[in-house]
N, C-alpha and C positions, 0 to 999 in steps of 0.2 A: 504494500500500500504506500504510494508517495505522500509526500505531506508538501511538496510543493504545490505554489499557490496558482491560481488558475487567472491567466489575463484572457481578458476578450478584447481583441481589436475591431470596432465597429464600421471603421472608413480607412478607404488609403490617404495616406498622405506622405509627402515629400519633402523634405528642405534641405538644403544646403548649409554646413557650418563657415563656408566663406561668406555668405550674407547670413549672418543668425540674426533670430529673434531680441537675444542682448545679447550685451559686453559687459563684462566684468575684469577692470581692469588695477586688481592689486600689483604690488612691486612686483619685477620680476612674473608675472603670471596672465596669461588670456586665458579667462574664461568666455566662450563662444558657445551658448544655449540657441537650443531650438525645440521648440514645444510643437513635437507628431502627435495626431489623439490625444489621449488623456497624459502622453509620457512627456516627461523634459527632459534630454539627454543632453549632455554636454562635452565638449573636446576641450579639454585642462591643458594647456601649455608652457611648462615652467622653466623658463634658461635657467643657465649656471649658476650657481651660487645661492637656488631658489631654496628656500625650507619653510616648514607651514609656519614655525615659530617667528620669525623673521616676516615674513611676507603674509600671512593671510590672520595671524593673530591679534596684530594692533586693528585689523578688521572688524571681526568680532567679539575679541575680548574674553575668552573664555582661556582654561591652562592649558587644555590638550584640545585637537579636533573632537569636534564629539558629532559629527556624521559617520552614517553607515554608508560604506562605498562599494558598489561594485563596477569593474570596467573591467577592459582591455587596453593593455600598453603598444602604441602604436611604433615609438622611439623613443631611445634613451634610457636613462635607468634610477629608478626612487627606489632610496632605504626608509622604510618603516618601524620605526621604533612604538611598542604600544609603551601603556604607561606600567603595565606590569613586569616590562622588559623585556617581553619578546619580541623578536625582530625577523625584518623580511624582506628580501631584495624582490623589486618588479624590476623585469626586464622586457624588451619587445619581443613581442609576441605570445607574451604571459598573460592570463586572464586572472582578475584577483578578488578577495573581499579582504574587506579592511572593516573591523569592529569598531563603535566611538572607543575614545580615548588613546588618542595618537599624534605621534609627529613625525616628520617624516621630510628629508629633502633628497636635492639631485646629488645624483654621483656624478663625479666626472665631470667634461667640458661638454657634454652631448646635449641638447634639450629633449627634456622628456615631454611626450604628446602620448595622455590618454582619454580614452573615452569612457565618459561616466554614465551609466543608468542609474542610480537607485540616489545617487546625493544632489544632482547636477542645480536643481531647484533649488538651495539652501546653501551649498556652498560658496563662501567666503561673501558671506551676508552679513552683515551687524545682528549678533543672538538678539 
């Protein structure tokens, strides 16, 4: 018996993240939404040097991220530190979930591009 949850898509629709719906545009970061159906999906794009604490937390204002995340990493590569101290490298081509209570920046000189389903709405909003 699955315990995943059931979506129903009711129309097609279409959009592009080079014209999105918004911008979202903390340090270091493009956030590029576009609201398909009922869904907001997002493409996160964070250059070098990008980390949540740094860049998206004098945003919001909270200790740790506290969205639930799920994507795919398109390029580049994020370490994930939760607040319990487990830790997790995304890399391209890796699909992830990220629990609240977290932080997390780029590795390396490469920019990292993921695509968000589950936070894209909420992230790097004023709580």
């Amino acid at each position: 018996m699955s315990t995943h949850a059931v979506n129903a898509v009711t129309s097609l629709n279409v959009k592009s993240h080079d014209d999105p719906d918004e911008k979202r545009r903390p340090d270091k970061s493009e956030i590029d939404l576009v609201t398909v159906g009922d869904y907001t999906i997002g493409r996160f794009t964070f250059s070098p040097g990008w980390s949540w604490s740094g860049c998206i937390k004098p945003v919001v204002g909270t200790d740790s991220c506290q969205n639930n995340h799920v994507g795919y990493c398109v390029a580049g590569t994020l370490e994930v530190q939760l607040t319990s101290g487990e830790t997790a490298t995304i890399t391209a081509g890796s699909s992830y979930t990220i629990p609240p209570g977290h932080d997390a920046h780029v590795v390396g000189d490469e920019t990292f591009v993921g695509l968000e389903f589950v936070s894209a709405a909420t992230f790097a909003k004023p709580a």
